[in-house]
C-alpha positions as CSV (number, residue, x, y, z in Angstrom):
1,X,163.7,249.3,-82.7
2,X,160.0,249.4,-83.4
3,X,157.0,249.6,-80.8
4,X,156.2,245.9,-82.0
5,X,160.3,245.3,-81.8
6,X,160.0,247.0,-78.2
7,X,156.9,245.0,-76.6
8,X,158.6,241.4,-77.9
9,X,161.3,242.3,-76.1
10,X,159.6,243.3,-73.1
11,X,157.4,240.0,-73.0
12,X,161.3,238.1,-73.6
13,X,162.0,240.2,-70.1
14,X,159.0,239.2,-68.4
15,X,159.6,235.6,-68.9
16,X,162.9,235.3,-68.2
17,X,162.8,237.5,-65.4
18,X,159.6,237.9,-63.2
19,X,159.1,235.1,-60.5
20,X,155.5,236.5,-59.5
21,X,153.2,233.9,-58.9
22,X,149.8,234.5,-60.1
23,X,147.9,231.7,-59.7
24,X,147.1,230.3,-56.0
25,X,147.1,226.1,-57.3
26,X,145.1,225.6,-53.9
27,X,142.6,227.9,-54.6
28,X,142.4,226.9,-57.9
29,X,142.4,222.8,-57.5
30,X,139.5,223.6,-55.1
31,X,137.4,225.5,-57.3
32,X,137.9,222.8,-59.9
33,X,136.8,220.6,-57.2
34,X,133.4,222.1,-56.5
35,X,132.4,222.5,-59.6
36,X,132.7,218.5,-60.3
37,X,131.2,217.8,-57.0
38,X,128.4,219.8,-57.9
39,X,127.7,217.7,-60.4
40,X,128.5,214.5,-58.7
41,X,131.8,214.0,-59.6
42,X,134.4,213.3,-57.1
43,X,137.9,214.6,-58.2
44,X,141.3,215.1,-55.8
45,X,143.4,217.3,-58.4
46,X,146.4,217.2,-56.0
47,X,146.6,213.8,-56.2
48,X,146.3,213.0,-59.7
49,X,147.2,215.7,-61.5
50,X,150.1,217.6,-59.6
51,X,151.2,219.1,-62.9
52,X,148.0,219.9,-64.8
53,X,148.7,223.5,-63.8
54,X,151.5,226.4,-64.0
55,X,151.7,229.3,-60.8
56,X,153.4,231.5,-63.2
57,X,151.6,232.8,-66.4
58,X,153.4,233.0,-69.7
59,X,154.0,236.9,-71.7
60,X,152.9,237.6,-75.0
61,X,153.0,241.1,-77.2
62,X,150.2,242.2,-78.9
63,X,151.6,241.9,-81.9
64,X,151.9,238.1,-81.7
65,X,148.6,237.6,-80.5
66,X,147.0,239.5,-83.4
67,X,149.6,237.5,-86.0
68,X,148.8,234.3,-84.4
69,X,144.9,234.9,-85.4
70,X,146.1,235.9,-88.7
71,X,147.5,232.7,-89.2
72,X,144.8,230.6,-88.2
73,X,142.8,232.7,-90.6
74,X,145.3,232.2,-93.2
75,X,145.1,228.4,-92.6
76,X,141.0,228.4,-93.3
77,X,141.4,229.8,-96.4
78,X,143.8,227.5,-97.6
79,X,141.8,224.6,-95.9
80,X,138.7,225.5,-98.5
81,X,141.1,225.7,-101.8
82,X,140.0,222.9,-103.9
83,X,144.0,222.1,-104.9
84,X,144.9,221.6,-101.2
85,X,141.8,219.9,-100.4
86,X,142.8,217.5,-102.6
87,X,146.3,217.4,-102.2
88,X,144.7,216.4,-98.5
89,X,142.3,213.9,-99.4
90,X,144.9,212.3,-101.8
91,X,147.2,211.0,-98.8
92,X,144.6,211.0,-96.2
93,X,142.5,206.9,-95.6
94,X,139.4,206.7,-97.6
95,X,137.1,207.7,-94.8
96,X,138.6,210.9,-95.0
97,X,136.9,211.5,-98.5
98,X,133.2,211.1,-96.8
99,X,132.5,214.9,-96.4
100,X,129.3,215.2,-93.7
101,X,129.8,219.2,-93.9
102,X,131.4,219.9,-90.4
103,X,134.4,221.4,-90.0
104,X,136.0,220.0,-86.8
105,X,135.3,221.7,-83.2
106,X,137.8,222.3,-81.1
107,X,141.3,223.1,-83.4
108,X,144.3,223.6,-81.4
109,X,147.0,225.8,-83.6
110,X,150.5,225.7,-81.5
111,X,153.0,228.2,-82.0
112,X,156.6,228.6,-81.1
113,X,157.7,232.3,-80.8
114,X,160.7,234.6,-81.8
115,X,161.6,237.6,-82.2
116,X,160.4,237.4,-86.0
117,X,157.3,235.9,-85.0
118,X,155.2,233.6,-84.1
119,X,155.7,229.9,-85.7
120,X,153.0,227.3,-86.8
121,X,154.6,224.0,-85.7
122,X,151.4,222.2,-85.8
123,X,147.5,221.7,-85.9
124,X,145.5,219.5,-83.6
125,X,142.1,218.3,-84.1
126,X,142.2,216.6,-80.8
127,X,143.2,219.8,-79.1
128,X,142.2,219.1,-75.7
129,X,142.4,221.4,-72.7
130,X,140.4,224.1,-73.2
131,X,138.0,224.1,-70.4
132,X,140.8,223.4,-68.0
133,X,142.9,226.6,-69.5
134,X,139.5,228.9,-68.9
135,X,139.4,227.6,-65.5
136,X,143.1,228.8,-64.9
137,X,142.8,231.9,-66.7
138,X,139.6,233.0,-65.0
139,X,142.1,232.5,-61.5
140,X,145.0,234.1,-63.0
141,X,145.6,237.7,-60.9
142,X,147.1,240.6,-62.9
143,X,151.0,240.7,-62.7
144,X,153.9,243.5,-63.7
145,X,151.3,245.6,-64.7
146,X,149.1,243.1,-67.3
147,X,146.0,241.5,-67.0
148,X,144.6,238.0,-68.1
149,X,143.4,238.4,-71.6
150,X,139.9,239.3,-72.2
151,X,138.1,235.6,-72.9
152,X,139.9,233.6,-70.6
153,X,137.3,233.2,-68.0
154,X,135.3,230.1,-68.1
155,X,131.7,231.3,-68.7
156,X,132.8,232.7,-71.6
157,X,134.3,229.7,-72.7
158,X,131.5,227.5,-72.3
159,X,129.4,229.3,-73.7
160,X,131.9,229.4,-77.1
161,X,132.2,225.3,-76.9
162,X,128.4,224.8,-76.9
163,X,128.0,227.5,-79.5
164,X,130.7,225.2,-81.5
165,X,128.9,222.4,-80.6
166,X,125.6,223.3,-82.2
167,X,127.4,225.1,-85.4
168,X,128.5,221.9,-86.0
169,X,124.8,220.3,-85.8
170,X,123.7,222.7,-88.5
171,X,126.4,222.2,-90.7
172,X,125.7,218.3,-91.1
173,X,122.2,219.8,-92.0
174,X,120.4,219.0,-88.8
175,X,117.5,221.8,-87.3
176,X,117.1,223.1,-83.5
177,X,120.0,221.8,-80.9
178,X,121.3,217.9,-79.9
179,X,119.5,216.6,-77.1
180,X,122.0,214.3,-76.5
181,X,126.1,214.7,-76.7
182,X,128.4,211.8,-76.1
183,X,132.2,212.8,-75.4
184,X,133.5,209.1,-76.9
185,X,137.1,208.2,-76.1
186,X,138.8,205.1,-75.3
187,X,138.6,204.3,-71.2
188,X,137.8,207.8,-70.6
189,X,138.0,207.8,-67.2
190,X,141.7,206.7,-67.3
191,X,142.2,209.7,-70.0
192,X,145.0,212.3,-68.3
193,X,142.1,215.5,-69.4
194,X,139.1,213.6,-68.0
195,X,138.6,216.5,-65.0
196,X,137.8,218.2,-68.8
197,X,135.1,215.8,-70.0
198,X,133.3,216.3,-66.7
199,X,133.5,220.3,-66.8
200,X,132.3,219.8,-70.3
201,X,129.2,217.3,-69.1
202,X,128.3,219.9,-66.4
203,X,128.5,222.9,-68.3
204,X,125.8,221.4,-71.0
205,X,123.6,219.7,-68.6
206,X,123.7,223.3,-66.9
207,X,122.3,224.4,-71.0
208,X,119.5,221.6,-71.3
209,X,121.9,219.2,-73.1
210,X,122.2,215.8,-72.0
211,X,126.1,214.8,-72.0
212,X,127.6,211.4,-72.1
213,X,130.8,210.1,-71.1
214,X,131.8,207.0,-73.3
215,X,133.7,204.3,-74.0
216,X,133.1,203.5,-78.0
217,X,133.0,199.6,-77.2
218,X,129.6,200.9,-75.5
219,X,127.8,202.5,-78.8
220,X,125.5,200.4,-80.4
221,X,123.5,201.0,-83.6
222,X,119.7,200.6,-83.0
223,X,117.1,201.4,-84.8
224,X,118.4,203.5,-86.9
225,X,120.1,205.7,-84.5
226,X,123.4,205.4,-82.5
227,X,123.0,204.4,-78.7
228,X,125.0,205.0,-75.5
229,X,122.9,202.5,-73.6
230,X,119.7,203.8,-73.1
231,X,120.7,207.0,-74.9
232,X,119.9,208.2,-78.2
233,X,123.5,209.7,-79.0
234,X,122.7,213.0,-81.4
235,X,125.9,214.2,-81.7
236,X,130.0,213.1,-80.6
237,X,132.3,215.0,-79.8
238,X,135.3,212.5,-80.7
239,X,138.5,212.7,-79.0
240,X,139.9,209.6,-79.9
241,X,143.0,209.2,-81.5
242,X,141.9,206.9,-84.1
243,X,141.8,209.5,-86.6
244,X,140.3,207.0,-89.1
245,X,138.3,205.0,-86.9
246,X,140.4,201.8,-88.2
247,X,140.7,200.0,-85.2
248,X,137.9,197.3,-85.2
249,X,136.9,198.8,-81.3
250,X,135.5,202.0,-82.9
251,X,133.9,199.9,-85.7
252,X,130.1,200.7,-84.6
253,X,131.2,204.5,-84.4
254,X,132.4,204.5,-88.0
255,X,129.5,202.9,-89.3
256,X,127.3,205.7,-87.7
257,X,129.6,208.3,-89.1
258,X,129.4,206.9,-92.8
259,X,125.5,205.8,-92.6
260,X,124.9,209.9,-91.4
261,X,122.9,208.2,-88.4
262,X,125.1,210.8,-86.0
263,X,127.4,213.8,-86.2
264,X,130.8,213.4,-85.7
265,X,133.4,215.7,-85.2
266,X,136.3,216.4,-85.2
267,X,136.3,213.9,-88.0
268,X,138.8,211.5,-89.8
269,X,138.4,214.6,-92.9
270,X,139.1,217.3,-90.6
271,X,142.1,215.4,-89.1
272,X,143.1,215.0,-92.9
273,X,142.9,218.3,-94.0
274,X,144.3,220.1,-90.8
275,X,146.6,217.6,-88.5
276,X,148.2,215.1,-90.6
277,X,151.6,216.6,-90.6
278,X,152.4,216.4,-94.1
279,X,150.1,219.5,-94.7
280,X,152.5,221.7,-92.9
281,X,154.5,221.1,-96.3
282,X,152.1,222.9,-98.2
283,X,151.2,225.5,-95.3
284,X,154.6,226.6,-95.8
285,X,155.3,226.8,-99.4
286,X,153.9,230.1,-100.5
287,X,154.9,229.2,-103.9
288,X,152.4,226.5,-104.2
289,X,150.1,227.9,-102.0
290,X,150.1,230.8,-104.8
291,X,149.4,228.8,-107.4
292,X,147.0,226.9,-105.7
293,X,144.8,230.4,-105.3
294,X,145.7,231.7,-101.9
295,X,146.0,235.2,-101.7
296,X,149.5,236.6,-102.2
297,X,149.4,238.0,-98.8
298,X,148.2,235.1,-96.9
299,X,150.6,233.0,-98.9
300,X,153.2,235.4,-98.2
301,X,152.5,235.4,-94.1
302,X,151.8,231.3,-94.0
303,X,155.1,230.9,-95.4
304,X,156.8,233.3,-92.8
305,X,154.7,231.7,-90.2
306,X,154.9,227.4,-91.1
307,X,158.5,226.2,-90.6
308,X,159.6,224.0,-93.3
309,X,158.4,220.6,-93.5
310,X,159.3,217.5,-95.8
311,X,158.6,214.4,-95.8
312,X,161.3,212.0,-94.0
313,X,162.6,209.8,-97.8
314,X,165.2,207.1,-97.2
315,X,167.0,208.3,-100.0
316,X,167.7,211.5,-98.2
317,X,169.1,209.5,-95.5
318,X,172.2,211.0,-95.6
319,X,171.7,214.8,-95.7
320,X,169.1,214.6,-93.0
321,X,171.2,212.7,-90.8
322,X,174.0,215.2,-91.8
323,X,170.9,218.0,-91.0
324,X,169.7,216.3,-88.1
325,X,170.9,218.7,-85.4
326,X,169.0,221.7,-87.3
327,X,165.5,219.5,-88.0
328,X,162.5,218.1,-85.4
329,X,161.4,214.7,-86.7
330,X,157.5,213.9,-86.4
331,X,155.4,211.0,-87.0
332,X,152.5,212.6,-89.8
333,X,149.2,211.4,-87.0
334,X,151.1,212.1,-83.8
335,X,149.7,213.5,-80.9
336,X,150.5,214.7,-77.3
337,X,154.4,214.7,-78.9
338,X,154.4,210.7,-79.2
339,X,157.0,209.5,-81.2
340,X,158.3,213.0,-81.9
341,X,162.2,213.4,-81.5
342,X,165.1,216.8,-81.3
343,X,167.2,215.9,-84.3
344,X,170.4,216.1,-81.9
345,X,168.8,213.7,-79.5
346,X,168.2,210.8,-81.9
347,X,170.3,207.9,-82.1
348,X,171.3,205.6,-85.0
349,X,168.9,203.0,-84.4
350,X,165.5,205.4,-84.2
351,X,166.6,207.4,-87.0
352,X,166.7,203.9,-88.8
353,X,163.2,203.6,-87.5
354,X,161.9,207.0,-88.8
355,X,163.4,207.1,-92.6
356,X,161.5,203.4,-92.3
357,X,158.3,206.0,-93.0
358,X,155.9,207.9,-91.6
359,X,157.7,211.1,-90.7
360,X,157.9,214.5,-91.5
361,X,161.5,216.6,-90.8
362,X,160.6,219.9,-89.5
363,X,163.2,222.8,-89.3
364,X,163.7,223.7,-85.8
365,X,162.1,226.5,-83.7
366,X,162.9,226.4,-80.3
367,X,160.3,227.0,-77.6
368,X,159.8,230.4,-75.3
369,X,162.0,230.1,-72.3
370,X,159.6,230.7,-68.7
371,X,161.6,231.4,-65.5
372,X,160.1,229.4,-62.8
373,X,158.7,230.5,-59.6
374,X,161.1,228.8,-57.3
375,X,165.0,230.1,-57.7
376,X,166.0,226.3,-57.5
377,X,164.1,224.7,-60.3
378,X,165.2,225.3,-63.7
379,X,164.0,227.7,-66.8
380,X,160.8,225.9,-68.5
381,X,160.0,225.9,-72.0
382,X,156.8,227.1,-73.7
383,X,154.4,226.9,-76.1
384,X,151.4,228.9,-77.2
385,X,148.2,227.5,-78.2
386,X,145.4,228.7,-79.7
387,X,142.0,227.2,-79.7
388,X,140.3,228.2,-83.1
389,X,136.9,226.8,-84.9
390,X,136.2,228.5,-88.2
391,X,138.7,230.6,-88.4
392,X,138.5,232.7,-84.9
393,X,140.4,232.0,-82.3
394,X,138.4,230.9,-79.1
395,X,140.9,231.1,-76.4
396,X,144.8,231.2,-76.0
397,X,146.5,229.1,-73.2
398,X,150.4,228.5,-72.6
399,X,152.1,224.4,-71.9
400,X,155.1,225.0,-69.5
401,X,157.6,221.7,-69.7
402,X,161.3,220.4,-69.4
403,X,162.8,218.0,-71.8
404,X,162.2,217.5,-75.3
405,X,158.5,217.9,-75.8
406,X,155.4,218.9,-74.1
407,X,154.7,217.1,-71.1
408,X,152.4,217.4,-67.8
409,X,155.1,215.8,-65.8
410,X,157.4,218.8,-65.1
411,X,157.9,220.5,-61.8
412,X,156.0,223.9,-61.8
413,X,154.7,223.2,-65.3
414,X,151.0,222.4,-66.8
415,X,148.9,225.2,-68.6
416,X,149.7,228.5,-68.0
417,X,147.4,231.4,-68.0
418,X,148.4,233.7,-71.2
419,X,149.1,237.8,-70.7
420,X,148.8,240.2,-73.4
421,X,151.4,243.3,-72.8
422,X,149.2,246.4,-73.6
C-alpha cells in the first residue's frame, strides 16, 4: 500500500469511525445571527433551517484534494476547445450562443469518492452555499489530529466572491468596479439559501458595493439601463433556475442580457457549456476529448475522473432497464437533485417518463459514508463540493444526507466543514 493508498484509507476510518463533534450548531447559528442583524436582517436559524448544518466534519486525503483541483483544471481546458464549445452550443437554447465574455461565477464541481479517486458526477452553475460553508468552516475546531483546511474561514471567502464578482465586470469589458449588484431570483426571500443572499449583501455593502435582493418581476428596463426600483442594476448575480431565461417572468432580465445593458452571470452559455448534463458525455470520453485537442494527460485523468454518461434513447429501453440497478438517471438542467432517480429505485411508470427524454444514465458511484454524532441515528452519505471560478478552486465544503440524493432535511446533516489529513 502506498502513502496516497494509506491516507485514503485513514480518511475511510475517520468517517466511519470518529463521533467527535466539532462544530457547536448553537454557537454557530448565533454567529450567523449577528452578522444579519448587524445588517438589519432578522434571521432565527433554529427555526427555519434545523438542517442547514452538520456537527461532524467530513475527511479527505491530500491526495484527493489536489486531484479534485486537477479536475476542475482539466474541465477549463476542455471548456475553451473550440470542438466542445460547439458540441455545447449545438444542444444548448439559442441564448446560449450570445457570448458577453464572462465565464460564470460561482461553479460548484461535486465529487463522489473511492478508493481510486475522486469522481465528477456533476457541474453547477447555480452552486449555491458558499458563504454559508465559510461560515461553518471558520467554526469548525480541529479533530483526531487535523485542522480545517486553510481558506475555509469566511473573510477569506468574501473577499474571493467579490474578487469574482468584479473579474466578471472586466470580462464583459466594463472599467473600475459595479456600483450596484442585484442577487435576482425568483421569491428570494422564500429561497431555502436566502440566510446566503443576506451574508452576501452585507459582505459587499461592508466593500462600497451597493447589493440588491430581487425578485426579476421587479427589473425594469429604463433608460437604457436595467432598474431594481430606484436602482441602477450594474451587474446580477443570477441564481435562478431558468437557465435560459425562457419563462416570460424573467423576460425583462433576458432582454438586458442580450441588449449588453447589464452583466449577467452565471449565464444561460455558461450553464451550456458546464451544467447541462449531457457534457459529462464528453467530459468522460478521453477518446474524443483527444481528438478534440485536449492534452493526453488531461484527457487521460477526465476520463478516470467523469463516470460514464449517455444520453437516456428509447431504443435502448431494454438494456437500460436491464442496467438500471448499475446506472443514476438525471434530467440534463436539473438541479438540487430534482427529478434525479437510483436506477434500483425506479419504477416502471417513471422510467416510462425518463426514456420519454430529457435524461442522461450515469454509471453509479456511491457517496462517502459519514458516521453520525449520535450512536442512534444512522450512517449519512456524502458528497464533496468544490467551488471553482476560472479554473481554481475557491473553497471545498461537504453535504451530509440520507435517502437517495442530497437533501437539507436529514437528521444531523447539512454542510459539513471539510478536513484535509496531513
Amino acid at each position: 500500500m502506498d502513502r496516497d493508498d494509506a491516507a485514503f484509507q485513514a480518511a475511510e476510518a475517520l468517517n466511519t469511525q470518529c463521533r467527535c463533534v466539532t462544530v457547536d450548531l448553537a454557537a454557530l447559528r448565533t454567529e450567523v445571527e449577528a452578522r444579519l442583524h448587524a445588517a438589519g436582517l432578522p434571521a432565527d436559524l433554529a427555526a427555519s433551517h434545523p438542517h442547514l448544518f452538520s456537527q461532524v466534519p467530513v475527511f479527505l486525503c491530500a491526495a484527493h484534494a489536489v486531484r479534485m483541483a486537477a479536475v476542475v483544471r482539466a474541465v477549463e481546458a476542455a471548456v475553451a476547445l473550440r470542438a466542445y464549445r460547439e458540441a455545447a452550443l449545438a444542444w444548448a437554447p439559442a441564448i446560449a450562443r450570445h457570448d458577453s465574455g464572462v465565464r460564470g461565477a460561482f461553479l460548484g464541481f461535486d465529487f463522489h469518492l473511492s478508493e481510486e479517486g475522486p469522481n465528477l458526477i456533476e457541474i453547477n452553475t447555480n452552486a449555491g452555499g458558499g458563504l454559508l460553508a465559510a461560515v461553518l468552516g471558520e467554526a469548525a475546531l480541529s479533530c483526531c489530529g487535523t485542522s480545517a483546511r486553510s481558506g475555509h474561514g469566511l473573510p477569506g471567502y468574501e473577499e474571493r466572491m467579490i474578487d469574482t464578482l468584479i473579474a466578471e465586470w472586466h470580462r464583459a469589458g466594463r472599467t473600475g468596479r459595479p456600483a450596484v449588484i442585484a442577487i435576482v431570483d425568483d421569491v428570494p426571500a422564500g429561497q431555502y439559501l436566502y440566510p446566503e443572499f443576506l451574508l452576501a449583501q452585507s459582505a459587499l455593502r461592508r466593500a462600497g458595493i451597493a447589493m440588491i435582493i430581487a425578485d426579476p418581476r421587479e427589473l425594469e428596463l429604463r433608460g437604457g439601463a436595467l432598474h431594481a426600483g430606484d436602482s441602477r442594476v450594474d451587474l446580477v448575480y443570477n441564481r435562478l433556475t431558468d437557465f435560459a431565461l425562457a419563462a416570460p417572468a424573467h423576460s425583462m432580465l433576458r432582454e438586458a442580457y442580450l441588449s449588453g445593458v447589464t452583466v449577467l452571470t452565471p449565464n444561460p452559455r455558461a450553464h451550456a457549456l458546464y451544467a447541462d448534463k449531457r457534457m459529462l458525455g464528453l467530459l468522460g470520453d478521453q477518446s474524443w476529448l483527444r481528438a478534440a485537442g485536449l492534452e493526453p494527460q488531461l484527457a487521460a485523468l477526465l476520463g478516470d475522473a467523469v463516470p460514464r454518461t449517455a444520453v437516456v434513447r428509447r431504443e435502448d429501453g431494454t438494456r437500460l432497464w436491464q442496467e438500471r440497478r448499475g446506472l443514476f438517471f438525471k434530467p440534463f438542467a436539473g438541479y438540487g437533485s430534482r427529478g434525479a432517480y437510483r436506477g434500483d429505485k425506479l419504477t416502471r411508470r417513471v422510467f416510462e417518463e425518463i426514456l420519454g427524454g430529457g435524461y442522461v444514465a450515469q454509471a453509479m458511484v456511491p457517496p462517502g459514508e459519514r458516521i453520525a454524532a449520535l450512536e442512534d441515528q444512522p450512517p449519512l452519505k456524502f458528497d464533496v463540493r468544490n467551488y471553482a471560478y476560472g479554473g481554481g478552486v475557491q473553497l471545498l465544503a461537504a453535504r451530509l444526507w440520507r435517502g437517495q440524493t442530497t437533501n437539507f432535511r436529514s437528521e444531523g446533516g447539512g454542510f459539513a466543514p471539510v478536513f484535509v489529513l496531513p
